[in-house]
C-alpha positions as a LaTeX table, in Angstrom:
\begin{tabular}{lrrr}
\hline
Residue & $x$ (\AA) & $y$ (\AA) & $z$ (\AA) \\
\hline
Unk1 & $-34.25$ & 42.31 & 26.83 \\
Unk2 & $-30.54$ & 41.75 & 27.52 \\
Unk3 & $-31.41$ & 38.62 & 28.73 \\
Unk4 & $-33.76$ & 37.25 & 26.15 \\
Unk5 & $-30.65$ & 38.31 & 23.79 \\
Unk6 & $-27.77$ & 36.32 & 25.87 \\
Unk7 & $-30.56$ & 33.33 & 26.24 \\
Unk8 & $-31.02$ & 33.17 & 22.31 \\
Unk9 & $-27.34$ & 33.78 & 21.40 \\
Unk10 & $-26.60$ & 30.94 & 24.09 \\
Unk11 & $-29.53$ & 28.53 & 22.34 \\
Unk12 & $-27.69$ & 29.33 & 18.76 \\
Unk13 & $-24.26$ & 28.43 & 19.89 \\
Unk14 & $-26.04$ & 25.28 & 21.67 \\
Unk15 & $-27.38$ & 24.36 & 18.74 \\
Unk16 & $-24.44$ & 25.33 & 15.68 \\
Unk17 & $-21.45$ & 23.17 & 18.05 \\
Unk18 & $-24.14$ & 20.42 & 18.39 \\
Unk19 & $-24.36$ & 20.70 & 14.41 \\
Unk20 & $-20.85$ & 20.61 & 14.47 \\
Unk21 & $-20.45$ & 17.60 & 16.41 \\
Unk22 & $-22.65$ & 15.53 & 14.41 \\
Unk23 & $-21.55$ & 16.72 & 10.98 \\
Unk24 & $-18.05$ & 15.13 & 12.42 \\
Unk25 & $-17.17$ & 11.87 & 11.01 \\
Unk26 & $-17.64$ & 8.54 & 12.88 \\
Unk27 & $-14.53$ & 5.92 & 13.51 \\
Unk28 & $-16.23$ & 4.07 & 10.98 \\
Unk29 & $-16.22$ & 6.64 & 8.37 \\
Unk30 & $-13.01$ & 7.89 & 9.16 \\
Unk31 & $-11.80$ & 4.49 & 8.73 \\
Unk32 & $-13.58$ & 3.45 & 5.63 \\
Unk33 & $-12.58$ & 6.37 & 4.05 \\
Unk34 & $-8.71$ & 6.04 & 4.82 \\
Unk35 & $-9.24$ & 2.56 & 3.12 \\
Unk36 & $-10.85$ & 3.81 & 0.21 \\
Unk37 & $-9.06$ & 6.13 & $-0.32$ \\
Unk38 & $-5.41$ & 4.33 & $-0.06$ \\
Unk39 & $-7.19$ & 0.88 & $-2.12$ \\
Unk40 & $-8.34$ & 3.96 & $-4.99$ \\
Unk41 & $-4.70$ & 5.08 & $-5.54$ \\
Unk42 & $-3.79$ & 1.45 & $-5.85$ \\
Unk43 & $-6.42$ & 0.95 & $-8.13$ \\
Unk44 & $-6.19$ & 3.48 & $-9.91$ \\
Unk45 & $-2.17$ & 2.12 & $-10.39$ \\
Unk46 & $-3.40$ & $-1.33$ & $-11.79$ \\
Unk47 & $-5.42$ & 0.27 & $-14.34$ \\
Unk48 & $-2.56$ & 2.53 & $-15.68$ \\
Unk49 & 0.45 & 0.79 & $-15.45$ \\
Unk50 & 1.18 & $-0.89$ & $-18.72$ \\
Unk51 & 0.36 & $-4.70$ & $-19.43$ \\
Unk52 & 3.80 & $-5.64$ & $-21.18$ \\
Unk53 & 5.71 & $-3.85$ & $-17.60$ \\
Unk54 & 3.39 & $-5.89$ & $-15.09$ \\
Unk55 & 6.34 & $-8.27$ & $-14.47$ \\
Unk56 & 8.97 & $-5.68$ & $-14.02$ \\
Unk57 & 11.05 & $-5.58$ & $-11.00$ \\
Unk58 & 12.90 & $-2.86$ & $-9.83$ \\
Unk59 & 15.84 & $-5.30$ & $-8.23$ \\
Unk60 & 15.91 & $-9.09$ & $-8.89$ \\
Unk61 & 14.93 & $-9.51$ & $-5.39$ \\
Unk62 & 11.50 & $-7.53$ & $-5.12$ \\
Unk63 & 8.22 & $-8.14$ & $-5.92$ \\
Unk64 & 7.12 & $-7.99$ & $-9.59$ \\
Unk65 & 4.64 & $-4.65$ & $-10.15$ \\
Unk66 & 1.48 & $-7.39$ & $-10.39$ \\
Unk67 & 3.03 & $-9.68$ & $-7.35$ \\
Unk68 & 3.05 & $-6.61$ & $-5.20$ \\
Unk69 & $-1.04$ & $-5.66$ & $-6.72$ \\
Unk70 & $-1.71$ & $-9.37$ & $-5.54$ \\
Unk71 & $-0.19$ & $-9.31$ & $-2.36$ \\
Unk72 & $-2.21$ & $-6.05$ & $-1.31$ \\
Unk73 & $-5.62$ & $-7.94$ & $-2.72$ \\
Unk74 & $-4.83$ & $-10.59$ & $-0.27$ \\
Unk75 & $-4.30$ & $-7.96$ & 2.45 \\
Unk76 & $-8.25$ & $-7.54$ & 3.27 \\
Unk77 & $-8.29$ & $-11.48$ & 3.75 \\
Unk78 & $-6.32$ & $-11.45$ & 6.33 \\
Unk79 & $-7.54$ & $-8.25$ & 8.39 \\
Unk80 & $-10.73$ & $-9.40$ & 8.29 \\
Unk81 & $-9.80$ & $-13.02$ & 9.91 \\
Unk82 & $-7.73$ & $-10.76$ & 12.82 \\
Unk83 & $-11.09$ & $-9.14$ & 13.52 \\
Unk84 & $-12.65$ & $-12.33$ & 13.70 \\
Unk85 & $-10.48$ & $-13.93$ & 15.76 \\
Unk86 & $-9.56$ & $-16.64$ & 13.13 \\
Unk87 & $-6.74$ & $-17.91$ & 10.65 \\
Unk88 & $-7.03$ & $-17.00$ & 7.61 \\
Unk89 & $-7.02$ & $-19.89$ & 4.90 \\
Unk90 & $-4.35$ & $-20.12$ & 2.56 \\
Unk91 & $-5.30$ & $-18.39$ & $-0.69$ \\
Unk92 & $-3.40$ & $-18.45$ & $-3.90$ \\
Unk93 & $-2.76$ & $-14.42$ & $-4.97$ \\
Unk94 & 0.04 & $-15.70$ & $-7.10$ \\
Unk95 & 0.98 & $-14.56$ & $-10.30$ \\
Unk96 & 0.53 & $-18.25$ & $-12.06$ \\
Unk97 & $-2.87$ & $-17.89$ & $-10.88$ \\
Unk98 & $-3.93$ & $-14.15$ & $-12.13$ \\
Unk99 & $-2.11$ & $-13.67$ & $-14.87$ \\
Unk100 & $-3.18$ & $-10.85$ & $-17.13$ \\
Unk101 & $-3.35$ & $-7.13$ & $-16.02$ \\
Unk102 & $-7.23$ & $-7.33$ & $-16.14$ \\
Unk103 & $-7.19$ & $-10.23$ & $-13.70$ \\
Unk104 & $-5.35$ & $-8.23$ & $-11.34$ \\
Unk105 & $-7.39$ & $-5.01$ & $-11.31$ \\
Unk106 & $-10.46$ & $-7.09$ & $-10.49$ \\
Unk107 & $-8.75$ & $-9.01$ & $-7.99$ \\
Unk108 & $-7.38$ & $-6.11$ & $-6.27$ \\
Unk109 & $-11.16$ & $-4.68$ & $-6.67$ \\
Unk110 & $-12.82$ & $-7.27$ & $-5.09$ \\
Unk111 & $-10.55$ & $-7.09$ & $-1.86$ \\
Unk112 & $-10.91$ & $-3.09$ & $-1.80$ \\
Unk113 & $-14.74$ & $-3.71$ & $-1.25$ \\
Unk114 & $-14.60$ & $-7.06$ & 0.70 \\
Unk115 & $-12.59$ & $-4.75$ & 3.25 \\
Unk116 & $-14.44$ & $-1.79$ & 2.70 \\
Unk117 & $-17.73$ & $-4.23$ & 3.24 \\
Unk118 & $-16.58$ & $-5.45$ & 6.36 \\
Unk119 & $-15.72$ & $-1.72$ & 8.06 \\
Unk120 & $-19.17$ & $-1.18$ & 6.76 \\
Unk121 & $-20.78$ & $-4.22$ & 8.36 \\
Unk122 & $-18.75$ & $-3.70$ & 11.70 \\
Unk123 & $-20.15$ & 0.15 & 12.00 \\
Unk124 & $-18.86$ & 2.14 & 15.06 \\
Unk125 & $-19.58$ & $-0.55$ & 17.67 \\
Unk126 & $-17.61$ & $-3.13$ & 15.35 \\
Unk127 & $-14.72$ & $-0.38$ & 15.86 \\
Unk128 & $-14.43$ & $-1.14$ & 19.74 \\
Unk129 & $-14.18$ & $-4.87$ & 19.86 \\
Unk130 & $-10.74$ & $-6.12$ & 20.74 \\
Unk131 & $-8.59$ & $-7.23$ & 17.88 \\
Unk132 & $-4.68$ & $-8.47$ & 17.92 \\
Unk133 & $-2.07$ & $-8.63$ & 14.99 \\
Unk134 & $-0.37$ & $-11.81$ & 15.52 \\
Unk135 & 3.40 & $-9.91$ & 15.43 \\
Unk136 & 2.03 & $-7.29$ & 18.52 \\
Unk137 & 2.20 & $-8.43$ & 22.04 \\
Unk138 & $-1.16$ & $-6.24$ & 23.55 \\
Unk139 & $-4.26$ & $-6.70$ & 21.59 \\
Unk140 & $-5.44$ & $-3.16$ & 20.09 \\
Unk141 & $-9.44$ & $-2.37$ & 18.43 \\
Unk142 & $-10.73$ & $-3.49$ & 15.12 \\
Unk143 & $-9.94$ & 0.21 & 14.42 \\
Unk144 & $-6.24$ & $-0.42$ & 14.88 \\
Unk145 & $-6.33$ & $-3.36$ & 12.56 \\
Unk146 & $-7.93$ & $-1.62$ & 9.68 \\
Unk147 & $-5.78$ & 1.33 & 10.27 \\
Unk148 & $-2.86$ & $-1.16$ & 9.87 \\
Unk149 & $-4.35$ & $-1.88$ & 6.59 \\
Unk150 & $-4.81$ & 1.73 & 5.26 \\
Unk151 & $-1.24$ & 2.30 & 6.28 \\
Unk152 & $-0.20$ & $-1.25$ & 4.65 \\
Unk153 & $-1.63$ & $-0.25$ & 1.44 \\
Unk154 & 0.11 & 3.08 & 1.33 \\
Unk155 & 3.29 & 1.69 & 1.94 \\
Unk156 & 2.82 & $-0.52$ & $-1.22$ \\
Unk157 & 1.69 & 2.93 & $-3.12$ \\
Unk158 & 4.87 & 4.20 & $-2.15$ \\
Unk159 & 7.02 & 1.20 & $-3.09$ \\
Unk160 & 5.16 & 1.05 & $-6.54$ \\
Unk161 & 5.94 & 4.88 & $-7.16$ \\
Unk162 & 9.16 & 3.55 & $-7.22$ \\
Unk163 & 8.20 & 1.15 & $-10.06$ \\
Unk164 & 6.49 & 4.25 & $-12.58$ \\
Unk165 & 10.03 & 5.87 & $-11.96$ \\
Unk166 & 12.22 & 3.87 & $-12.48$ \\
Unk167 & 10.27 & 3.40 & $-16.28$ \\
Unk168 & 10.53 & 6.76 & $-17.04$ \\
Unk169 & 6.54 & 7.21 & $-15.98$ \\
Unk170 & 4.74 & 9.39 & $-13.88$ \\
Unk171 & 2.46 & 8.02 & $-11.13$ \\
Unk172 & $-1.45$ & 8.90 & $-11.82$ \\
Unk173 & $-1.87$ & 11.06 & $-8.45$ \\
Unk174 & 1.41 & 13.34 & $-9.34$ \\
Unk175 & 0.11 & 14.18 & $-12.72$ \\
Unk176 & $-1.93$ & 17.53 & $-13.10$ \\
Unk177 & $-5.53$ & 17.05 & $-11.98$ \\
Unk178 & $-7.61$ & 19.54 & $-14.15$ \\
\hline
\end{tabular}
């Protein structure tokens, strides 16, 4: 009896850490949901920040609130190229090209799921292949590249926090969520 009783409790911690283990995220998920997640909050920014302050700079030297939205929509351009293994074409993200607030948000859309796409399409295996920034001596993973870009588009969220402040205006993610 003793035995029977070790043997099942044995089969039931088998079987709950092998549960475990594949309730656990893939690279891919991980990844695509670090991108989603950091192109939401951006997002969510281009909707809210008012029209008539999309040109505002902080210093005379920076990025305008909409140059820095378009340089982050061309972000998922180039980190998809890297992962190919190619250049990426020039592309005009310019301001003289989108030039109303609505333009912008769907610009800055349409790169969240083109990257988002591509994670997708790559899956797990994708993850693994070798990929190399052109400012990094050793090549790193897809994985790296895309973690780049997460990490990219956060640092932009922080620099655009900056921007609500400095008008008086609280960002969207440090307002009470109800």
């Amino acid at each position: 009896m003793r035995r029977m009783f070790l043997f099942v409790t044995l089969l039931v911690l088998l079987a709950a850490s092998n549960a475990a283990a594949q309730a656990a995220p893939s690279p891919a998920e991980v990844t695509l949901r670090a991108w989603n997640e950091a192109y939401a909050a951006l997002i969510e920014m281009a909707e809210d920040f008012p029209e008539a302050k999309y040109d505002f700079k902080p210093a005379p030297e920076v990025r305008s609130f909409a140059e820095q939205m378009l340089h982050v929509a061309g972000s998922p351009s180039f980190f998809i190229a890297v992962c190919k293994g190619e250049r990426r074409g020039e592309q005009d993200f310019s301001r003289e090209k989108y030039r109303t607030k609505a333009e912008v948000v769907a610009v800055l859309k349409n790169a969240a799921e083109a990257g988002a796409a591509f994670i997708r399409e790559q899956g797990d295996a994708g993850m693994n292949k070798p990929a190399k920034l052109p400012w990094e001596s050793e090549p790193g993973s897809v994985l790296w590249v895309w973690s780049v870009g997460a990490r990219h588009a956060g640092e932009h969220y922080g620099q655009l926090v900056v921007y609500y402040r400095v008008n008086g205006m609280v960002p969207p993610a440090s307002r009470p969520r109800r």
